[in-house]
N, C-alpha and C positions, 0 to 999 in steps of 0.2 A: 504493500500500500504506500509507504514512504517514499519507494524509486517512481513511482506513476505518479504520485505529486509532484516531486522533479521533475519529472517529463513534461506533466502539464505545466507548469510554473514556469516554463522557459514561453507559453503563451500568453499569459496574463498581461492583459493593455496592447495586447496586438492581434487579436480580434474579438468578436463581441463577443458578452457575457453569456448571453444565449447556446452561442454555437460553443460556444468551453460545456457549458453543462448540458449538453447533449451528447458532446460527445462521452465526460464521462459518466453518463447515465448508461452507455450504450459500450461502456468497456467493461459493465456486466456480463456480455458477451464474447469474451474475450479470454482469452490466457495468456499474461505477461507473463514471461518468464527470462531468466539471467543465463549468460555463457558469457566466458571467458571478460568479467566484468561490466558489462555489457545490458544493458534492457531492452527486449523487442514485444511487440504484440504478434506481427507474422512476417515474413519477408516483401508485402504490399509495402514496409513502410522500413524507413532508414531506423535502424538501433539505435538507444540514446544511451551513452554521451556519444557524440562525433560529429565531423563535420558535414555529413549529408545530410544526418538530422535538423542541425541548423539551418542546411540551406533548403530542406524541405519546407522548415517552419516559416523562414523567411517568403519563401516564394509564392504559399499561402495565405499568408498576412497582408501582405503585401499586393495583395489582387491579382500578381501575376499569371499571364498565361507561357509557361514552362515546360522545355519536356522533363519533367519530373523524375519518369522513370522510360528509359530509352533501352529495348532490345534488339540486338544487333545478331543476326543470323554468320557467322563466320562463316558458316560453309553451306552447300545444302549435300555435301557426303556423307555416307552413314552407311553402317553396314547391316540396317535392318530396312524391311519393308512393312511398315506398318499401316491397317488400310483408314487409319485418321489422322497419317500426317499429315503436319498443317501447311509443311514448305515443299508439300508436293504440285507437280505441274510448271515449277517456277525456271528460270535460268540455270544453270549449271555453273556457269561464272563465278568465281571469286577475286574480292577486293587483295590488297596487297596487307603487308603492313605498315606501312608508310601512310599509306590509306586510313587505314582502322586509326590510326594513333591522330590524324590529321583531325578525324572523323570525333573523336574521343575529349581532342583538345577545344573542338568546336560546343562539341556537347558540355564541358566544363565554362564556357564560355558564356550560354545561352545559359545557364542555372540549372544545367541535369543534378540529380542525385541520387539515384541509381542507375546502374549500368547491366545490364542482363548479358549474356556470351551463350545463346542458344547456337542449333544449326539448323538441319543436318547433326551431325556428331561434333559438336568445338574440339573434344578430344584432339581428334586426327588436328588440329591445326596446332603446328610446334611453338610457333608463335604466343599460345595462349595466354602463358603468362605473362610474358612481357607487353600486352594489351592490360591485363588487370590490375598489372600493376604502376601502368599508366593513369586508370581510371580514379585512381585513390588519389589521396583521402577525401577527395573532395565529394569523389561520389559512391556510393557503398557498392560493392558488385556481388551479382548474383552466378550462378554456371547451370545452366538444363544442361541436362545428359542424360544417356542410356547407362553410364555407367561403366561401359566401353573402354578396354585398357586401363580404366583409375585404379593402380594398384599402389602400395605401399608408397613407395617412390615417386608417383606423379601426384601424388595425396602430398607428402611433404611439400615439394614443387609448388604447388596450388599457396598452398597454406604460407611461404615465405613471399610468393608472391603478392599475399595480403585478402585472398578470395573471401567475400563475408560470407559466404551462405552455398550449399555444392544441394541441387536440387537433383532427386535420381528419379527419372520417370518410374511407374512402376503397371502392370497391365493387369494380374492375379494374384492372388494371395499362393499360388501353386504354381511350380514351375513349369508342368504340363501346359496350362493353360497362359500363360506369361508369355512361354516359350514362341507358341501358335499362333501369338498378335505378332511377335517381334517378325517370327518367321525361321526363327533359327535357335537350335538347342544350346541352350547353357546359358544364355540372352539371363534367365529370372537369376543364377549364379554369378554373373558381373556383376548385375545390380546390389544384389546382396554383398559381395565383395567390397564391390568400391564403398558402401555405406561403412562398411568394419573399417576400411581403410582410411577414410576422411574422420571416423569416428578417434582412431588413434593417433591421429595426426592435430585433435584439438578441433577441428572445423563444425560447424555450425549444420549441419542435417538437415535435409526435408524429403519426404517421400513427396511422388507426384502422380495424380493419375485423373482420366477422364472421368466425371460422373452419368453414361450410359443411361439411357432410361432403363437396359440389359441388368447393366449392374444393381442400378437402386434395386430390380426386381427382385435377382437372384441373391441380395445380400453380398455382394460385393463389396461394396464402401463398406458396410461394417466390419467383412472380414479383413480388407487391407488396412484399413484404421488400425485394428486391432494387432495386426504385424507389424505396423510402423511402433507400436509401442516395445512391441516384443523388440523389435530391433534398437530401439531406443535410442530413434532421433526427435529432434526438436517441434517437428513441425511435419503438418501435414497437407499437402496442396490440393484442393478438389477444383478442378474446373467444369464448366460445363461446356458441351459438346455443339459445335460450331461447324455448318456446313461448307466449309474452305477446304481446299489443297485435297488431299485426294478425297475427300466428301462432299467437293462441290456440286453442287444441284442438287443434293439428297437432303431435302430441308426436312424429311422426318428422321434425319439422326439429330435434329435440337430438339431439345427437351420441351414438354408442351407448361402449361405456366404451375400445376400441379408438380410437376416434377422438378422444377427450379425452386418452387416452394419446397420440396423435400429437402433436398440441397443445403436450402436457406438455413432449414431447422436443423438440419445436421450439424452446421455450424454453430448454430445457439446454445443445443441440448449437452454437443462434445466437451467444449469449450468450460463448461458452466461444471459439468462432470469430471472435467480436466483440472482441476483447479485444487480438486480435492483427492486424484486419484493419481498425477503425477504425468497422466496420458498424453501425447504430444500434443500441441496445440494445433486445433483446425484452420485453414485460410480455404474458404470457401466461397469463391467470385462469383457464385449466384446470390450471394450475402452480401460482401463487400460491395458488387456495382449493383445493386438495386438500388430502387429510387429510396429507398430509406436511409440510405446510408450514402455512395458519394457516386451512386450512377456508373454511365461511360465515358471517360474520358480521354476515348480515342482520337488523335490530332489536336486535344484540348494539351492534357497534362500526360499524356503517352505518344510514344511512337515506335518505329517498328521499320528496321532496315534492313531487309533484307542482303547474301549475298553476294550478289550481284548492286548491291547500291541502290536500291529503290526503295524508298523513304514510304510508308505508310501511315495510320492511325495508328493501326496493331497488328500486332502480328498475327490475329484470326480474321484480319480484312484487307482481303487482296485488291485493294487500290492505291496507287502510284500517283506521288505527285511530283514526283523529278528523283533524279539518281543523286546522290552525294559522288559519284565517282564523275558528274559535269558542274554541278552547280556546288555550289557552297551550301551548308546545314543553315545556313542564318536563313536563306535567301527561301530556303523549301518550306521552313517552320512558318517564315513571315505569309507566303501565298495559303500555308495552308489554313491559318489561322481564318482567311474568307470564307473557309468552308465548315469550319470546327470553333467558333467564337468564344462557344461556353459546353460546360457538361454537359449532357441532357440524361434523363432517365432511359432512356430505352436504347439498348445495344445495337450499334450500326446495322450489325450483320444481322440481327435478328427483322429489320426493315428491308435487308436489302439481298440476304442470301436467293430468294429467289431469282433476282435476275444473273446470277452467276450460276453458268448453265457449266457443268461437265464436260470436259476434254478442254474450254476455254484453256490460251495460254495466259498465266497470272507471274505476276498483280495485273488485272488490267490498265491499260496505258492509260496517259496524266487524262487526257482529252474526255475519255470513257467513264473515269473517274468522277471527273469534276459534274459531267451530267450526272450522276447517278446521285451526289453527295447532295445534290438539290430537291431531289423528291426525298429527304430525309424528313421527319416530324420536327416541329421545333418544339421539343417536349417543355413542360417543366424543368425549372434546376432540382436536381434531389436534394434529399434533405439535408445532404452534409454541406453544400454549398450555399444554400440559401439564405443564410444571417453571414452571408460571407462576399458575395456577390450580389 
């Protein structure tokens, strides 16, 4: 209770009294917990003390519109086939390092303060530390992986390079079944690996996985909830399921509003259970971006680069508004900003997945884009922003 006073207290007199007591009305919901001195609610948000957390606060307070938190696809290689990747259909192209670091300096630049290192597999790029460790301290970084080669030694690697937080996808609570998404056996053994590995190297955990309307059914999410404890990392990432990259056009793999509401309260129920049971804490983005709490803030306070260099909202919305590898980050964020002003409550893709039809090559181009971002709702601000904006 004492460190979440400090956390809040670094807001008092820089935004209104309102939006401080909602939010911590609504960190009943919630599992703060400590690593390595350190206090987080989930990896949505920079750990406190440090310097992203300030310049999160600052950038919030401050009315800015920031990419906040910016993921950056390093590759789109990987040695798995899984049929809900998200960077599927896209270019095969990779940025340099000269690039990323350019790219990283700009994003420190415009008030980033997190930094995400998804792909494809980051793994496979050698470079990857020395991007991470670019990214610091200014802005906290995150790593998705499969989990892929993270053994003892690239665990250390990681870890002197400063990585905040090692996310490990995960598909089943069973390796049979883990194995048959990835595509290839021993896939659910990496995973499990690399999590002991990061674990004894001091690093910060999360499991990660899609919440399935499949899964919610057959008790999936509870069973792998329940392994992430067993395993005993920190935190546990529930997404919900987004008809992009190879599930584009198949808008009945998103969850219908029943089933986001499951989602929701998984997050509420866990967390609140968590608290008292030691159990990893839940991040559940059917929770966190609803309209209750801080919506979408795709091209507002997110973006998403893939790589080959094409700038998006997010990385589950394949729209292009210029490459960082021709124009400058300042110059894409400013254009996009006509299109993304403020949050809104309702998730791009969930407005727009139907017109991205299957086999389409993605992101689609700026032109394609920019019409589509017009027939978007101009929803309500949610409720985390609205004593704030």
């Amino acid at each position: 209770m004492i460190d979440q006073l400090r956390m809040f207290a670094a807001w008092f007199g820089r935004v209104p009294f309102g939006q401080m007591w909602m939010l911590w009305r609504k960190m009943r919901n919630e599992k703060a917990h400590r690593l390595g001195g350190r206090l987080r609610v989930n990896s949505f948000f920079p750990p406190f003390p440090s310097q992203a957390y300030l310049r999160f606060r600052d950038a919030i307070s401050k009315r800015r519109r920031v990419p906040v938190s910016t993921y950056m696809a390093l590759t789109s290689r990987c040695p798995f086939e899984c049929n809900h990747c998200s960077l599927a259909g896209r270019d095969e192209g990779e940025l340099s390092t000269d690039k990323w670091l350019e790219v990283i300096s700009q994003l420190k630049r415009a008030g980033g303060c997190i930094a995400g290192f998804t792909g494809g597999e980051p793994l496979l790029r050698d470079d990857l530390e020395v991007l991470i460790e670019a990214a610091g301290p200014e802005m906290e970084t995150v790593l998705f992986t499969t989990g892929h080669g993270l053994d003892a030694a690239r665990a250390a690697s990681l870890a002197a390079a400063g990585i905040g937080c090692v996310t490990v996808g995960i598909e089943a609570d069973s390796p049979e079944a883990h194995d048959a998404v990835r595509g290839l056996d021993g896939s659910f053994e990496q995973a499990r690996s690399a999590i002991a590995a990061c674990q004894a190297a001091g690093l910060y955990t999360a499991l990660s996985t899609i919440g399935t309307a499949g899964r919610i059914a057959s008790g999936q999410i509870d069973a792998m909830y329940a392994m992430s404890a067993r395993w005993g990392v920190q935190e546990f990432r529930l997404l919900a399921p987004v008809a992009t990259g190879a599930q584009a056009g198949n808008t009945e793999f998103m969850l219908d509003p029943a089933g986001r509401e499951t989602l929701k309260q998984f997050h509420i129920d866990s967390n609140r259970a968590a608290r008292r049971s030691g159990a990893p804490a839940v991040a559940s983005f059917a929770y966190l971006e609803s309209d209750e709490m801080f919506g979408c803030g795709g091209g507002y306070h997110h973006l998403f680069i893939d790589a080959s260099g094409n700038a998006c909202p997010c990385d589950l919305t394949p729209l292009s508004f210029g490459s960082v590898a021709d124009e400058s980050l300042a110059d894409i964020w400013s254009k996009m900003g006509e299109h993304f002003p403020r949050p809104g409550c309702k998730c791009i893709m969930s407005q727009l997945a139907e017109k991205i039809a299957e086999g389409q090559t993605l992101p689609l181009p700026k032109t394609s884009s920019e019409k589509l971002t017009k027939k978007l709702d101009p929803s309500e601000l949610p409720e985390g922003y609205k004593r704030i904006l």
